[in-house]
N, C-alpha and C positions, 0 to 999 in steps of 0.2 A: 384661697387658703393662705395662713399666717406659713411665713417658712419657718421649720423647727429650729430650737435649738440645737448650736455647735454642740459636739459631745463635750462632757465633761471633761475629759483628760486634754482637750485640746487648750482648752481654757485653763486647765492648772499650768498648763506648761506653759500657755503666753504670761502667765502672771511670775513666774519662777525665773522667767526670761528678761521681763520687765523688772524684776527686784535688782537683778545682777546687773542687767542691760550687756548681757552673754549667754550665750549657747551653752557656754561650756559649763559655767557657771550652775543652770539651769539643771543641765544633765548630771553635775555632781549634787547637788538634791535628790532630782527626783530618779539617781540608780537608772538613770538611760543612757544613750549613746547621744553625741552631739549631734550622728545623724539623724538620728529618732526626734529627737525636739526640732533640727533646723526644717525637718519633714514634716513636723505636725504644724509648727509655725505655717508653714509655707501653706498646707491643707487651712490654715484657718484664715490665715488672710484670702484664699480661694475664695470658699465660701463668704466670708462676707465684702468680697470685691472689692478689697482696695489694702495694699499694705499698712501692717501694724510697724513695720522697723525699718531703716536706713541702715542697710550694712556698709559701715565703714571697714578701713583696713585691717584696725586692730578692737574696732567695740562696735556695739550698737546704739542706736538711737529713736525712740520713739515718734514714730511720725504725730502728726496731728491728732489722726484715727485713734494713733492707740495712747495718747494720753487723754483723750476722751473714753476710751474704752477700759481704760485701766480701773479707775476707781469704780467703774460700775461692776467688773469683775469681782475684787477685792469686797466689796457690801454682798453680793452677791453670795461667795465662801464664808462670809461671818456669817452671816442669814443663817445657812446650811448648819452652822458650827453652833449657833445659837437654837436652833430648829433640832439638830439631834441632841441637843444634853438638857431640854427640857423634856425630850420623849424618853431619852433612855436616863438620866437621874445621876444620881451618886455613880452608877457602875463608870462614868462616864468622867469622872472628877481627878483622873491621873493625870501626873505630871511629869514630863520627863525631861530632865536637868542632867545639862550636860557639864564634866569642869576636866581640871585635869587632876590625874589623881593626889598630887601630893597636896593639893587646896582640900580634895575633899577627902581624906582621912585625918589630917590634921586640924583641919579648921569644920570642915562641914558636920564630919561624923559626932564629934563629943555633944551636937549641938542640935541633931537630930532630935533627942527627944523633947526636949522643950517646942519644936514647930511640932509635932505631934499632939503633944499635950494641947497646943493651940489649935489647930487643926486636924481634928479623928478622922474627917470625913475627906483626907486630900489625901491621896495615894501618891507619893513617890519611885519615879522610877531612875533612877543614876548611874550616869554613863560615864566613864572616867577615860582620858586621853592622855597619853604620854609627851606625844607633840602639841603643840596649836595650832589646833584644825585649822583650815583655809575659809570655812564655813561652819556654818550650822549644820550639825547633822538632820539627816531630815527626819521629820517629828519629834525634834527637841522644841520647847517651848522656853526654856531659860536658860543659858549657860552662864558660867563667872568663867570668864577669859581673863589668864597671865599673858600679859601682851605690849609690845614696844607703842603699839599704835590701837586702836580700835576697830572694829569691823564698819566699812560705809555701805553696806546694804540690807542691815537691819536697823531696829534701833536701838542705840548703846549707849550707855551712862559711866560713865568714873567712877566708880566703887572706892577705890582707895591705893595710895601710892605711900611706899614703905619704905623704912632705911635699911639698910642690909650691912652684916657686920659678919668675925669671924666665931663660931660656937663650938665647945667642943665639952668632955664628958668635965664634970667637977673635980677636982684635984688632978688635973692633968698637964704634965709640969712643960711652960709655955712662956717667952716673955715676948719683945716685940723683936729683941736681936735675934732670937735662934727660933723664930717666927717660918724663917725661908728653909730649914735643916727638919720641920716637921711633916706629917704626911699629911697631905692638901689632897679637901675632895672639892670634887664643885660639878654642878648641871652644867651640862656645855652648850653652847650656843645663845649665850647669854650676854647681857653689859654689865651686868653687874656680877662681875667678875673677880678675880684676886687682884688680877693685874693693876684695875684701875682704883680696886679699893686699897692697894699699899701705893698705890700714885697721890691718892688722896691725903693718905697717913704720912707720905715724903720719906717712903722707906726706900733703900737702898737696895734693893728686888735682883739679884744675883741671876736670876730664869730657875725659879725653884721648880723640881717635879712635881706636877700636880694631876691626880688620876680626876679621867671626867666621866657621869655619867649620865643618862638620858631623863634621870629622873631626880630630882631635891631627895627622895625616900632612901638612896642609897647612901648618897652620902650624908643625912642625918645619922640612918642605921651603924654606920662604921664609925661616926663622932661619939655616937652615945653610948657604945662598948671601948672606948678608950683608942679606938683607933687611928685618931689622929684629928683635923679639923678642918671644918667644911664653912661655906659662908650662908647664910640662911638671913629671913626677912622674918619682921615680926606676926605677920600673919600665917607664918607654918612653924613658928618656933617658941613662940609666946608661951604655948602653955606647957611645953616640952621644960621649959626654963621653969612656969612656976610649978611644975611636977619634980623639980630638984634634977632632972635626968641630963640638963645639959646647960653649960654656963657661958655668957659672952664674958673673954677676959680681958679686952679693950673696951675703952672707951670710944671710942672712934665708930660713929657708924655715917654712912654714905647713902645721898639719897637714892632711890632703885629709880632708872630710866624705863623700868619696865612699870605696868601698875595692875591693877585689880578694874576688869572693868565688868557689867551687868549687858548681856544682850538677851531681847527679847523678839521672838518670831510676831510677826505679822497676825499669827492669831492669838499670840500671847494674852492682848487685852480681853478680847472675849472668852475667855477663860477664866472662871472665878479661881480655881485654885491655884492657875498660875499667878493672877495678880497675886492671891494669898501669899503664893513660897516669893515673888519679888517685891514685896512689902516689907517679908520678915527679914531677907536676906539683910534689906538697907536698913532695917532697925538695928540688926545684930550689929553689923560692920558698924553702924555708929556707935554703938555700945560699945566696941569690941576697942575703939581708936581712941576713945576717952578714958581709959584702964590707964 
């Protein structure tokens, strides 16, 4: 007799394992315990009698086994993925895109309807983060990551890198000298910052108070009621600007060391409507950079 197939979960986890080349890693996907994966690993290299990983100090490493074993895994889950959405159809055509929220009410939502109008039959589902996540959430299929660096365990592209300046409401009385005596919002944890953009302008930066918050959304919200000014990128402020509701009064803008970048899951390609919404994504953004 043929011996059966490993269960299935044991094999999602060795591939979840193998993306990260980490337990942990693995376990913040698939919503388990790092014992639960380093246990099912362990169960799977059992049964098929020979280790899949080299545990080092601080990572893993794929033996021999398991980079032989990995892409047959991997065709294996597309199969499966390409096998249920030609049985179950359209119900099956969701996409769930992950960003952080100030990209996607400012840039994604106004822009909503037109991928629609292009695509009736691709359901959207959007997940909005405050932070940048460490990963992909699991069963996202696209995200637009704001981010210093890019993610190396999916695969991820450069969407687009923006200058950042300061913005505030129109007629809101501002010059470059009493610049540091105004009320300054700004997202924290950031480099594109006040600090290094009046470094940049060779302004004379006194330690002006500046309130921070977790999110670009609040401090737009309090520029655009006159509340003082906030520093923002053309990709969340563009059209805030050509809507009349908020105006840069320098000239001076600074390139962002952060960028806009596109990741896509593992099964992203076999998914028609995920290619669909990262097709349009990189249409729009090129539209959107040549404005």
């Amino acid at each position: 007799m043929q011996k059966p197939l490993p269960p299935l979960g044991w094999l999602r986890t060795f591939e979840a394992a193998a993306r990260h080349l980490s337990f942990t890693g693995a376990a913040r996907d698939l919503n388990m315990t790092q014992s639960a994966v380093s246990q099912q690993i362990k169960s799977l290299e059992g049964y098929l009698g020979q280790p899949l990983f080299l545990r080092r100090p601080r990572a893993l490493e794929l033996t021999e086994a398991g980079i032989t074993y990995l892409p047959v895994v991997r065709d294996a889950f597309r199969t499966l993925v390409r096998g249920t959405q030609a049985v179950t159809g359209a119900r099956q055509n969701a996409v769930q895109v992950q960003s952080n929220i100030t990209f996607a009410v400012n840039w994604l939502a106004p822009r909503l309807p037109g991928f629609r109008a292009q695509h009736p039959d691709v359901h959207l589902n959007i997940f909005t983060e405050l932070w940048e996540p460490q990963e992909m959430a699991e069963g996202a299929a696209v995200e637009i990551r704001y981010s210093l660096r890019p993610s190396d365990t999916v695969r991820t592209e450069l969407l687009r890198t923006d200058h950042y300046y300061p913005v505030c409401a129109p007629d809101y009385p501002v010059t470059l000298e009493n610049l540091h005596q105004q009320p300054l919002f700004d997202c924290s944890n950031l480099l594109s910052n006040w600090g290094n953009w009046a470094e940049e302008q060779g302004l004379d930066w006194p330690n002006p108070q500046i309130t921070y918050s977790t999110t670009y959304m609040v401090s737009l919200s309090v520029a655009m009621v006159g509340g003082g000014l906030c520093l923002a990128h053309d990709t969340i402020v563009r059209g805030l600007i050509n809507e009349g509701r908020l105006i840069a009064p320098f000239e001076h803008r600074a390139v962002m060391p952060e960028a806009y970048y596109l990741l896509l899951s593992p099964q992203a390609e076999e998914t028609p409507g995920a290619v669909a919404f990262a097709n349009w994504i990189r249409s729009e953004i090129e539209a959107d950079s040549l404005i």
